[in-house]
Phi, psi and omega in degrees: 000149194236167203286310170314336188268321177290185180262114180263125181262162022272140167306180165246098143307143214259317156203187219280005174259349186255150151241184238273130151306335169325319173326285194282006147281320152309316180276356173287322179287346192153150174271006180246139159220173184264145175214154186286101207273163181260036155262031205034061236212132147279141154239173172242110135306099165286109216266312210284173190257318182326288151325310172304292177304341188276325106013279186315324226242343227254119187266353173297325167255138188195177172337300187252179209213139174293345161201104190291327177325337199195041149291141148268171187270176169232347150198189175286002181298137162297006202207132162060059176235010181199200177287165172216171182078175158269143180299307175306310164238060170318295174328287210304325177292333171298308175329294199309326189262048174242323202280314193301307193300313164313304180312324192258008134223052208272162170305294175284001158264344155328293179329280203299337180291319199333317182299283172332319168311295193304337158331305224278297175308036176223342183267358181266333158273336161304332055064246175300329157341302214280324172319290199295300158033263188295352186207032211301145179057037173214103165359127117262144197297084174285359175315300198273005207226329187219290190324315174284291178311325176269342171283352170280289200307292163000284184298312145339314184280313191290331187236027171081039192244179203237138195287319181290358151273023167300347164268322180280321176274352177301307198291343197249001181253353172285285212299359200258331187252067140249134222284347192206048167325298218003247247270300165006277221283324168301290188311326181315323180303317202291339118345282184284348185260327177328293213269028116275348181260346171271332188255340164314334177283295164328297186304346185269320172293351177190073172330139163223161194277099190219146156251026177284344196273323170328317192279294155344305175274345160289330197281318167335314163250358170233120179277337178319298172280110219254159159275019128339286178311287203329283193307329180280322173277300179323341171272324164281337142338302184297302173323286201304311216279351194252290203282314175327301203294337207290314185278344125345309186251358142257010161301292187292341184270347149277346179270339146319321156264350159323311171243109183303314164321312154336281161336293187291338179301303183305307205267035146302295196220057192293311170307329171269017179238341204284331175312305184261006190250037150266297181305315178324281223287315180297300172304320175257347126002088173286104181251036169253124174234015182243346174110337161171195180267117151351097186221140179248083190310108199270003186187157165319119152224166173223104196261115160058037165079025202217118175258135181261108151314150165287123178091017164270155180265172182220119157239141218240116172239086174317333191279314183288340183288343198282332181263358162310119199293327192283027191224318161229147183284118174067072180279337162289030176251105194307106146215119180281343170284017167279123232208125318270174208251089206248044170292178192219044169278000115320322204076186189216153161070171196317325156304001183283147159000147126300314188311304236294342158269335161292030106307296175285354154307306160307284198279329168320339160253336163278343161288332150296303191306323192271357175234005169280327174298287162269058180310006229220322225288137216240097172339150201237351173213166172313138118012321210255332198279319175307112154269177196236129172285095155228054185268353210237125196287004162244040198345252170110174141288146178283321195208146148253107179303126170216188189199127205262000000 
């Protein structure tokens, strides 16, 4: 199949709560199809939920490319947008950095975070209180008043970056995820890995319980881990830990207003509701604008009768497997009572999210918090008004307008 023949991405979609129908027709037809990245590129698009884990778990697929000069791409993003790592040790480098990572972000130091976390959201809706006020009968931005600020303060915190450069890496995290970046986007990386290798340089003259500090003392002892390695993880680090969850929470407080009945239900009980209207929110939460996560055939498989030539790329699109009807019943359909919710919005298998509990640490205090506060609380515009980021490799929305 040729570039003309395929399907080219990102689809179209009608607004930030749906993703493209195009999905679920590809996958009715099969669970591989070849598709066009929107760095004009062939891929294999992975549709099926099935098929998607088998994807995941498959140590046969990875990052990195047997020959990265002529991996195809999937954009122009300075960031997850070709290979990355080396082929020859991937495994191990991945080992060492699960091994660096786990502590500081294990399930009881979440637990420990939680309390701050709610701190911190609670300094953020005095934040729109204060917004809405200053501007009665006028929308406020909660993008720009919660959805943002707060997974920077979080992520800041968790890996030692000082909150008040919160703007200067915002800007470099825009220019680094925008899908048809090139040289922008480069320097902007190169940008971001400086001023992370400046504050790791600081952490070796005055270690903190951190994990940029974390990162310092591995290297100490592994010549292996470059500063180079360092600084490209610490910068991605910084990204992930920010943007997902930023659109994870303002996604989900749209599928909440969406229905107002929905809406009165959830602010009835928000603590006894949030564990599974979180998952809820998670499973259907579109962050791609690139069509899923990046994989690389590190060798001939044969997936679902479809054989993947060695060095092809794959992309695993969670948002459509997260919408398999054969894995849930009425899958475009918002239900916080679903049970159970065995989605892959994390991924699976050795390779899921690190993040993935402080992400849900996150939106499990935000979402009590914001409707405990504002229980009222309303869109300020259609759904439909919202636009959809799909310029941006974790899309997502620019701004959601409300009114409190």
């Amino acid at each position: 199949m040729t570039t003309t023949e395929a399907p080219h991405l990102p689809f179209e979609r009608r607004n930030a709560l749906e993703i493209a129908p195009l999905f679920a027709r590809l996958r009715d037809r099969g669970p591989l199809s070849k598709v066009v990245t929107p760095a004009g590129d062939l891929a294999w698009l992975v549709t099926s939920y099935e098929h998607a884990r088998e994807v995941f778990r498959d140590t046969r697929f990875g990052r990195s490319h047997p020959d990265p000069d002529n991996a195809a791409r999937i954009s122009d993003a300075a960031l997850l947008s070709g290979p990355t790592g080396e082929f020859d040790h991937e495994e191990r480098d991945h080992k060492r950095l699960r091994r660096m990572l786990a502590p500081a972000f294990s399930a009881p130091r979440m637990r420990a975070l939680g309390e701050h976390i709610n701190e911190l959201t609670e300094s953020c809706l005095d934040d729109m209180r204060a917004s809405q006020d200053a501007n009665p009968g006028e929308p406020i931005d909660l993008t720009a008043l919660l959805a943002f600020p707060l997974p920077v303060m979080v992520i800041c915190e968790l890996l030692g970056v000082p909150f008040e450069d919160r703007d200067y890496f915002g800007s470099l995290s825009e220019r680094i995820s925008i899908l048809d970046g090139g040289t922008d986007g480069e320097t902007a990386m190169e940008e971001f890995k400086a001023y992370t290798l400046s504050l790791a340089e600081k952490k070796r003259k005055d270690p903190q319980p951190d994990v940029i500090s974390d990162m310092v003392a591995v290297q100490a002892e592994d010549p292996t881990f470059t500063d180079d390695d360092l600084a490209r993880q610490a910068a991605g680090l910084l990204f992930a830990g920010h943007e997902t969850t930023s659109t994870r929470i303002a996604l989900g407080t749209m599928f909440l207003l969406s229905d107002l009945d929905r809406r009165d239900r959830f602010v009835a009980d928000p603590e006894g509701q949030v564990q599974q209207t979180v998952e809820e929110i998670l499973r259907l939460s579109a962050t791609s604008a690139t069509g899923g996560l990046l994989r690389y055939a590190r060798e001939d498989v044969e997936i679902a009768g479809v054989r993947i030539a060695r060095g092809d790329a794959v992309l695993v699109s969670s948002d459509a497997a997260n919408r398999d009807s054969s894995v849930f019943a009425d899958p475009d359909e918002f239900d916080p009572t679903r049970t159970p919710n065995v989605h892959i919005a994390f991924g699976h298998g050795a390779h899921v999210c690190i993040g993935a509990n402080l992400a849900r640490t996150e939106l499990r205090t935000v979402f009590p918090a914001l409707f405990r506060r504002f229980p009222n609380l309303r869109l300020g515009v259609g759904v439909d008004e919202i636009a959809v980021r799909s310029d941006k490799i974790a899309g997502g929305v620019r701004s959601v307008p409300v009114f409190l």
